[in-house]
C-alpha beads as a LAMMPS data file, in Angstrom:
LAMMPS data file: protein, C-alpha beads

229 atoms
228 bonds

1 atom types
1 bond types

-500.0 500.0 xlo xhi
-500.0 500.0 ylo yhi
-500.0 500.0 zlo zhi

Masses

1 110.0

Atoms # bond

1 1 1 -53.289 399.455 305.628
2 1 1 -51.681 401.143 308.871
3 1 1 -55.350 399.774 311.060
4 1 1 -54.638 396.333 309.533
5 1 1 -50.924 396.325 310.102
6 1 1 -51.322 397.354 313.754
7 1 1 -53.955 394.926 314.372
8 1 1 -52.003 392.318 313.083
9 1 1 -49.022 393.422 315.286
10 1 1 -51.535 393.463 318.364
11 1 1 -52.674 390.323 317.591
12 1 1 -49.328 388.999 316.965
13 1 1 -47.935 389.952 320.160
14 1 1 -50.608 388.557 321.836
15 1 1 -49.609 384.966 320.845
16 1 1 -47.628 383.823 323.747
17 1 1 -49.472 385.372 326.597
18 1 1 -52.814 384.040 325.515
19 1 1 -51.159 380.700 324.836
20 1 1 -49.317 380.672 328.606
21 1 1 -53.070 382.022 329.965
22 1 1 -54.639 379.158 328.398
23 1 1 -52.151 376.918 330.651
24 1 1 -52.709 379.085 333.350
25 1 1 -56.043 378.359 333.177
26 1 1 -56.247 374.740 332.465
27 1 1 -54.067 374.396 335.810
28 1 1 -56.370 376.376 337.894
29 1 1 -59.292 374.646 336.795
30 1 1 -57.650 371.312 337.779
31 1 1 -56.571 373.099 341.360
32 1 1 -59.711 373.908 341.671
33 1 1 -60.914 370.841 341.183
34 1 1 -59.058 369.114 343.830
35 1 1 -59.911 372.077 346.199
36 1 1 -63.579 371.129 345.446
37 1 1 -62.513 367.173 346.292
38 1 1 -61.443 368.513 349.676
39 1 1 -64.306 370.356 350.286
40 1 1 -66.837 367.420 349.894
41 1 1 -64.828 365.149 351.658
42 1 1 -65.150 367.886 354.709
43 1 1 -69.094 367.508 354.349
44 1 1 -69.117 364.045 354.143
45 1 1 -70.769 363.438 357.284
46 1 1 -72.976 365.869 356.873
47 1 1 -77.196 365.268 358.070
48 1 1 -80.054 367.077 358.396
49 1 1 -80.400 364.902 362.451
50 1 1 -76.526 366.339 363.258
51 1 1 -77.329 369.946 362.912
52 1 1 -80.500 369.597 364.671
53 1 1 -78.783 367.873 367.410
54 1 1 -75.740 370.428 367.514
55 1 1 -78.196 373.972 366.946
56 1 1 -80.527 372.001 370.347
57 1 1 -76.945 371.670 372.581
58 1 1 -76.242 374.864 371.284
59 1 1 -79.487 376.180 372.713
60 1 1 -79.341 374.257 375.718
61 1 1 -75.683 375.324 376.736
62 1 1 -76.920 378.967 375.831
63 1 1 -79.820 378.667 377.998
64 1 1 -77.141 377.886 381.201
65 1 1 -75.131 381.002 379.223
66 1 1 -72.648 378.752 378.354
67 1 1 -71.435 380.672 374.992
68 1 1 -68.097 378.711 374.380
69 1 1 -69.909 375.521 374.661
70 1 1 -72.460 376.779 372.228
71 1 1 -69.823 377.649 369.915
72 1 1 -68.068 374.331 370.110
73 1 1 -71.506 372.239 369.839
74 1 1 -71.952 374.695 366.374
75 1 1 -68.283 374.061 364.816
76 1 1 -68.960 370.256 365.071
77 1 1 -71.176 371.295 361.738
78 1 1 -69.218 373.922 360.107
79 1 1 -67.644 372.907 357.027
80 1 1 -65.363 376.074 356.505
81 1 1 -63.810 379.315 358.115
82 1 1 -66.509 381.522 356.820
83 1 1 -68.906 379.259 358.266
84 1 1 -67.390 378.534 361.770
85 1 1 -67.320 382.662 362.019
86 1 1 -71.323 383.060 360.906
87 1 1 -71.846 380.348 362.885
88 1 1 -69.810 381.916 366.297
89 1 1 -71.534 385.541 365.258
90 1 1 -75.000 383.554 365.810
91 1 1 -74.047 383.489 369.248
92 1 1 -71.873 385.759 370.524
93 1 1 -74.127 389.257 369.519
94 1 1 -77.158 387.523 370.491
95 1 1 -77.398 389.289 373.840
96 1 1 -76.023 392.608 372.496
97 1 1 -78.882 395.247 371.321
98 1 1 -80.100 394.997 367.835
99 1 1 -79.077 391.722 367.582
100 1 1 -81.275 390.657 365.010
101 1 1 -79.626 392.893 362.350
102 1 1 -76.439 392.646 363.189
103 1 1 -76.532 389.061 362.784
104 1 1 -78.611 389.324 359.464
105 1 1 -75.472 391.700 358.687
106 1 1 -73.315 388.730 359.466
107 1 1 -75.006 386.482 357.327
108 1 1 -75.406 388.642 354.299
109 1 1 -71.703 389.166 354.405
110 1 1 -70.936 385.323 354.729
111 1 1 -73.045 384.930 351.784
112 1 1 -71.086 387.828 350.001
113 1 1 -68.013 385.539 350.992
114 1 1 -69.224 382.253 349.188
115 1 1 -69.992 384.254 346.347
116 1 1 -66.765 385.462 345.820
117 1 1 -65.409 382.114 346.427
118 1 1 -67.705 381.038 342.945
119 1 1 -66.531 383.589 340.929
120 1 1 -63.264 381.883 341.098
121 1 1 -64.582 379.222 338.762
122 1 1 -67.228 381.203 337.024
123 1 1 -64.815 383.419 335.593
124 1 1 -62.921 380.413 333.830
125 1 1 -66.423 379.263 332.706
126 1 1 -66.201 382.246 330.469
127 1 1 -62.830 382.880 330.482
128 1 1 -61.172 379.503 328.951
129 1 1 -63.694 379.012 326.159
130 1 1 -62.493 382.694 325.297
131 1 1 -58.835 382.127 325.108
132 1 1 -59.081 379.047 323.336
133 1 1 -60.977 380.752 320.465
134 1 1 -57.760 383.609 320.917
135 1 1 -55.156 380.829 320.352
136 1 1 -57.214 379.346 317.677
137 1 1 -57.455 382.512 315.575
138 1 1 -54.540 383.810 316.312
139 1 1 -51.762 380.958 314.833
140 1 1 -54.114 381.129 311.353
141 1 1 -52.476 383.981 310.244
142 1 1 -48.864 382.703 310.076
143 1 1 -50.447 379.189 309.033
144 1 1 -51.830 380.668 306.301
145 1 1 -49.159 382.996 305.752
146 1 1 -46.942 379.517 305.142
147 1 1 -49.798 378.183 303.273
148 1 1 -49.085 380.741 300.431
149 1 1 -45.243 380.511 300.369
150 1 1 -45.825 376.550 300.161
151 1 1 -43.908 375.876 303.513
152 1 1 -46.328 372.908 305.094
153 1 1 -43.740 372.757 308.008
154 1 1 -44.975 376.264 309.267
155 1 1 -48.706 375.558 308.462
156 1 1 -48.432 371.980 310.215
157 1 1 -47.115 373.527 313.164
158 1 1 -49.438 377.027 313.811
159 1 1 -52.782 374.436 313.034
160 1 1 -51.209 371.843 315.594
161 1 1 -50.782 375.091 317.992
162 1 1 -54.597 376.547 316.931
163 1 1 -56.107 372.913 317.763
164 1 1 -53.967 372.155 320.980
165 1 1 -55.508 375.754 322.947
166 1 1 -58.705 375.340 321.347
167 1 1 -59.172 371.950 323.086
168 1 1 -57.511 373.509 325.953
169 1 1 -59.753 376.259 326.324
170 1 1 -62.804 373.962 326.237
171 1 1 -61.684 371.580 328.624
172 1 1 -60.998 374.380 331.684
173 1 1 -64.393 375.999 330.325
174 1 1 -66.006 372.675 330.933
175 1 1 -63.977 371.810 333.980
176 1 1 -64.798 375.138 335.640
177 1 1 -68.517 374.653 334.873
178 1 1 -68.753 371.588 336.713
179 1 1 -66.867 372.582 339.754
180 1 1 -69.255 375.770 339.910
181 1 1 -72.497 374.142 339.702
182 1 1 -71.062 371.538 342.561
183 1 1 -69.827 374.203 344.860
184 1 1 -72.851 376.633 344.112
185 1 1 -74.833 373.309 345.579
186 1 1 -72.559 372.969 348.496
187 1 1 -72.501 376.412 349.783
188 1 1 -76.503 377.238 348.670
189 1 1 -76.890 374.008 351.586
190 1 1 -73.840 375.303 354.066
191 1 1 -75.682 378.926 354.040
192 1 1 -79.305 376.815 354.617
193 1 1 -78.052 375.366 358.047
194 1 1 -76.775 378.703 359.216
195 1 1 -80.116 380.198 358.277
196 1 1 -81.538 377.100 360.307
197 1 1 -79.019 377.431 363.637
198 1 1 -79.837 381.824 363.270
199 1 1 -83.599 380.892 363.203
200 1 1 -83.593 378.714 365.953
201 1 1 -80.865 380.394 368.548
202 1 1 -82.959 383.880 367.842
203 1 1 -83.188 385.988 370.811
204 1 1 -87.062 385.970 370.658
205 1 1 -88.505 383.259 368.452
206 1 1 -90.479 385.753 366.539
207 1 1 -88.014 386.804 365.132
208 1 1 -87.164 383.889 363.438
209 1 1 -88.404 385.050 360.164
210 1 1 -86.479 387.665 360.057
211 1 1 -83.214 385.411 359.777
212 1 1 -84.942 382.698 357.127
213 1 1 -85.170 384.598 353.557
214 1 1 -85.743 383.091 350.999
215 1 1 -82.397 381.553 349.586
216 1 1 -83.786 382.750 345.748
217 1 1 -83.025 386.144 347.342
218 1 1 -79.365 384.891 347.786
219 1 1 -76.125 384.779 344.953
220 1 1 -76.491 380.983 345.356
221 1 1 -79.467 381.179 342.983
222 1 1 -77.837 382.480 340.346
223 1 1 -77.356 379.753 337.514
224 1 1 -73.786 378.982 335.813
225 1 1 -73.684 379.383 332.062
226 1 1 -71.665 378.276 329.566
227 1 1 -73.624 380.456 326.797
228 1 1 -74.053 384.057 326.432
229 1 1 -75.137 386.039 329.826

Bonds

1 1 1 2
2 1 2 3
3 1 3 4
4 1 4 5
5 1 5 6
6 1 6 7
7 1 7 8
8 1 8 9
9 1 9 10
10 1 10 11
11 1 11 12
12 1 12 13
13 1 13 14
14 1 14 15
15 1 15 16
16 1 16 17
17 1 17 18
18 1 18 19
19 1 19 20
20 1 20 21
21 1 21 22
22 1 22 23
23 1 23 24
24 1 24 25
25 1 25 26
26 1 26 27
27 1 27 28
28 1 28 29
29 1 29 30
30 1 30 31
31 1 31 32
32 1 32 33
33 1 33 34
34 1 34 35
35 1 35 36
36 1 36 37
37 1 37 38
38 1 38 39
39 1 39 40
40 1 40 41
41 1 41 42
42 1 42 43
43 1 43 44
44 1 44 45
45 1 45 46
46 1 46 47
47 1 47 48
48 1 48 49
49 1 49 50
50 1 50 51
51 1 51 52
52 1 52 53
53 1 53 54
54 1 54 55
55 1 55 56
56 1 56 57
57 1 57 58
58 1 58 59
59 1 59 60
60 1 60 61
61 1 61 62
62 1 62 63
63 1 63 64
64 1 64 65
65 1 65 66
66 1 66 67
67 1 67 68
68 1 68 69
69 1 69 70
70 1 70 71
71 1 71 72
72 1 72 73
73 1 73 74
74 1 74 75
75 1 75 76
76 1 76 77
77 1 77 78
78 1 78 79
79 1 79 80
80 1 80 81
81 1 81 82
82 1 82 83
83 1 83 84
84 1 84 85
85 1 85 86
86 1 86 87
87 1 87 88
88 1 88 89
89 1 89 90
90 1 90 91
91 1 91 92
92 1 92 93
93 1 93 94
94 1 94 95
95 1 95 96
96 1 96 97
97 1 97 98
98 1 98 99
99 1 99 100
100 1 100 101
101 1 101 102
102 1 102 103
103 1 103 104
104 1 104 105
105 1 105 106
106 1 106 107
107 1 107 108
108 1 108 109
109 1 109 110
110 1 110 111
111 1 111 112
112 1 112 113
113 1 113 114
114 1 114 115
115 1 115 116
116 1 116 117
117 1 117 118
118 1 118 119
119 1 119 120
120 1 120 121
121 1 121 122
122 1 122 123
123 1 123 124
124 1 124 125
125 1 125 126
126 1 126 127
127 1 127 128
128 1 128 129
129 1 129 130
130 1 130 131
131 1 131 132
132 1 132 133
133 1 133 134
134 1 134 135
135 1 135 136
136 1 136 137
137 1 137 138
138 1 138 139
139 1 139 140
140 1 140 141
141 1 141 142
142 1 142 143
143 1 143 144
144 1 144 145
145 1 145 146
146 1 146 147
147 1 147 148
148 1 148 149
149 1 149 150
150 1 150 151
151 1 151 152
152 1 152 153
153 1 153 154
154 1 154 155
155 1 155 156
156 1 156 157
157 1 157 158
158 1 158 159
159 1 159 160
160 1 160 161
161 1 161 162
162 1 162 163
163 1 163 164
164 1 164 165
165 1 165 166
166 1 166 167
167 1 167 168
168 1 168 169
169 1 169 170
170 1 170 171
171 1 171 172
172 1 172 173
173 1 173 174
174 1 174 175
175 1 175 176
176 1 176 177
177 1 177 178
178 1 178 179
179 1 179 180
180 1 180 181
181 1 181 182
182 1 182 183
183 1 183 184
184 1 184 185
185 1 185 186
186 1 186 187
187 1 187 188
188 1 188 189
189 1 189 190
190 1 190 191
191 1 191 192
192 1 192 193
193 1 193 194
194 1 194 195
195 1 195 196
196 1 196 197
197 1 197 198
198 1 198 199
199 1 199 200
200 1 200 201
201 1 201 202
202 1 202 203
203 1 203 204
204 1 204 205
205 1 205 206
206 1 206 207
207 1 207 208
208 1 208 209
209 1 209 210
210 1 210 211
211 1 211 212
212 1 212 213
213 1 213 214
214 1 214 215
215 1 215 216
216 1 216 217
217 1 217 218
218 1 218 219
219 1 219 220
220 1 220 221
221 1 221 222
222 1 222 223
223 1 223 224
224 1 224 225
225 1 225 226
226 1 226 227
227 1 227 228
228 1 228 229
């Protein structure tokens, strides 16, 4: 009886911060969501002809060792901070020595950077569905503890309560999903056309490959899911 009295007091006290989490939750996924909004709207304009044309300036204002004209040619198709830095790494340790690692270094750690940007939402994927099951299970005992004494008041009101945070759970689980599929699409493509502008300003065109893995070897391929890992 002491185990199932303290769980019940654990679980008890856990009401109200799993039912102010689930809000906290709900409003992040909706941030995030506008956040994502923004972030589309900033690639609108985005073609597979204007990074061509901004990597060849780049090149040609490189060739005439132009590097701040190379940079400014690059940033006209950078879509974020992380990727206006890759893209100004690109050029500025080209001439030092080793520069072929230090700029793979550069882009491994830009890719590091967009994946921490998706766990953002990919925690919530998980993370909503889970408190809403919390704040569903949690209100039954009381319900049913009013269910027994006969007061419907109390047993209306803990079911309205289990109901409202299962629904909210769902919908930031849901909301979350969708914004991390979307962004894991726009950042797989933003770390493509640095890939493309490393390849092509290379110090020595053989190495080229070395800057062009495959993007399966990248966090961008991993897949969002809802279900169990």
């Amino acid at each position: 009886m002491q185990i199932e009295n303290f769980l019940f007091s654990v679980s008890d006290a856990l009401r109200w911060p799993v039912l102010i989490m689930a809000l906290v939750g709900l409003a992040w996924a909706v941030v995030e969501i506008g956040v994502l909004a923004a972030e589309m709207w900033r690639r609108r304009w985005r073609s597979i002809s204007a990074l061509e044309n901004a990597v060849d300036q780049a090149e040609i204002d490189l060739a005439h060792g132009d590097q701040f004209g190379a940079i400014a040619a690059l940033s006209t198709v950078s879509w974020s901070r992380p990727m206006r830095e890759a893209m100004e790494a690109i050029v500025t340790l080209r001439p030092v020595p080793d520069a072929e690692n230090r700029i793979a270094k550069r882009l491994a750690d830009y890719d590091y950077t967009s994946l921490k940007r998706l766990e953002r939402t990919r925690i919530l994927v998980r993370m909503g569905p889970a408190l809403g099951l919390m704040g569903t299970l949690i209100p039954l005992s009381p319900a049913l503890g009013g269910l027994a004494e006969g007061n419907v008041t109390e047993l209306t009101d803990n079911l309205r309560v289990a109901f409202g945070v299962t629904v909210a759970g769902l919908l930031t689980g849901a909301l979350a999903f969708g914004v991390s599929l979307i962004r894991d699409r726009i950042y797989a493509q933003d770390f493509s056309d640095v890939e493309f502008a490393a390849a092509n300003l290379a110090p020595d065109k053989h190495l080229a490959a070395h800057f062009v893995p495959s993007t399966m070897e990248h966090g961008h391929s991993t897949q969002v899911s809802m279900g169990n890992p």
